[in-house]
C-alpha positions in Angstrom: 119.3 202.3 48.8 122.0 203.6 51.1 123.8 206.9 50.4 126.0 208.3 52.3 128.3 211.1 53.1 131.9 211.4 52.9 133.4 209.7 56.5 136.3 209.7 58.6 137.9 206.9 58.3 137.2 206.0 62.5 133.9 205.6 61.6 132.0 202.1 61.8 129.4 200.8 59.6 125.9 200.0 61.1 125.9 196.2 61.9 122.3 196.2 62.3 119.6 197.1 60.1 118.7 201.1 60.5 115.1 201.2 60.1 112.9 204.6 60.3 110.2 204.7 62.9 108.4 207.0 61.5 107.7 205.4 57.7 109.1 202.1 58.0 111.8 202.1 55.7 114.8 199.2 56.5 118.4 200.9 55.4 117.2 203.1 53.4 118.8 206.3 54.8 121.3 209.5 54.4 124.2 210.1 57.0 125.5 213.8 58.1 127.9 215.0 60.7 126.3 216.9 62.9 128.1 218.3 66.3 130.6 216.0 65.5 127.9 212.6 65.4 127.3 211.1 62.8 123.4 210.8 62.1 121.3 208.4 60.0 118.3 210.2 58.3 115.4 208.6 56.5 115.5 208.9 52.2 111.9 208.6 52.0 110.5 210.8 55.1 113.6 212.9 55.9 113.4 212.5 59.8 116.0 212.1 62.0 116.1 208.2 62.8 119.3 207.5 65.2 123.3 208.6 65.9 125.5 205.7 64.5 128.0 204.5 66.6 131.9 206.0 66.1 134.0 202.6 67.0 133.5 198.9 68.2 132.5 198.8 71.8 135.0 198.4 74.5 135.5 198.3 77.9 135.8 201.9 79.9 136.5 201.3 83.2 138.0 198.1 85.4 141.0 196.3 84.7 140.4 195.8 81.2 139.6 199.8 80.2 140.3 200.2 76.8 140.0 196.6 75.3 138.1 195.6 72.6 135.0 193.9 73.9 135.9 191.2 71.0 139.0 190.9 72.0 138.0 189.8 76.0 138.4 186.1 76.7 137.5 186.7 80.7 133.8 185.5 80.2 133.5 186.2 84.3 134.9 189.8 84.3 132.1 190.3 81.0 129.0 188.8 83.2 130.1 190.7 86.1 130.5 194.0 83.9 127.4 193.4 81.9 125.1 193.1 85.9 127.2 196.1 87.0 128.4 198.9 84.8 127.4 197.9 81.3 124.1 199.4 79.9 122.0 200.0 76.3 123.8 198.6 73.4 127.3 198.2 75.8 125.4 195.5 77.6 124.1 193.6 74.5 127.6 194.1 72.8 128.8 191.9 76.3 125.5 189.3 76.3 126.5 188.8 72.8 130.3 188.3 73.1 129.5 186.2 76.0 127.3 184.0 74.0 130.7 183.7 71.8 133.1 182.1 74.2 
């Protein structure tokens, strides 16, 4: 069972599961602000599991800094960015909107 903390309203739900390395558990979790990032912690062991992501991933450099990866139609510009600049989750945000188009 999730429960949360009071957000900001610019924050984003999780899209993916959150599950806890350390016991197991699969969204079953607490969120904090700490240092202004807001972190997922495990109900049943209490250990820090990961930072949750503020926004929707965008673009932050090149001639489309500052869209919405969602919102890109220019599948060559997202494999180019995605082999070049793009890593971590960034990078599988672009593989995935690619997959999209």
């Amino acid at each position: 069972m999730k429960q949360k903390t009071k957000q900001p309203m610019y924050l984003s739900e999780p899209t993916e599961p959150i599950v806890c390395t350390h016991c197991g558990c699969i969204d079953d979790y607490s969120t904090e602000l700490k240092s202004n990032q807001l972190t997922a912690r495990c109900a049943g062991c209490k250990k820090f599991i990961k930072n949750i992501s503020y926004a929707p991933a965008k673009f932050y450099v090149g001639k489309y800094k500052g869209t919405l990866i969602a919102d890109c139609i220019d599948k060559q510009y997202m494999i180019w960015y995605a082999e070049i600049v793009a890593k971590g989750k960034l990078k599988k945000d672009i593989l995935k909107r690619i997959s999209e188009l």
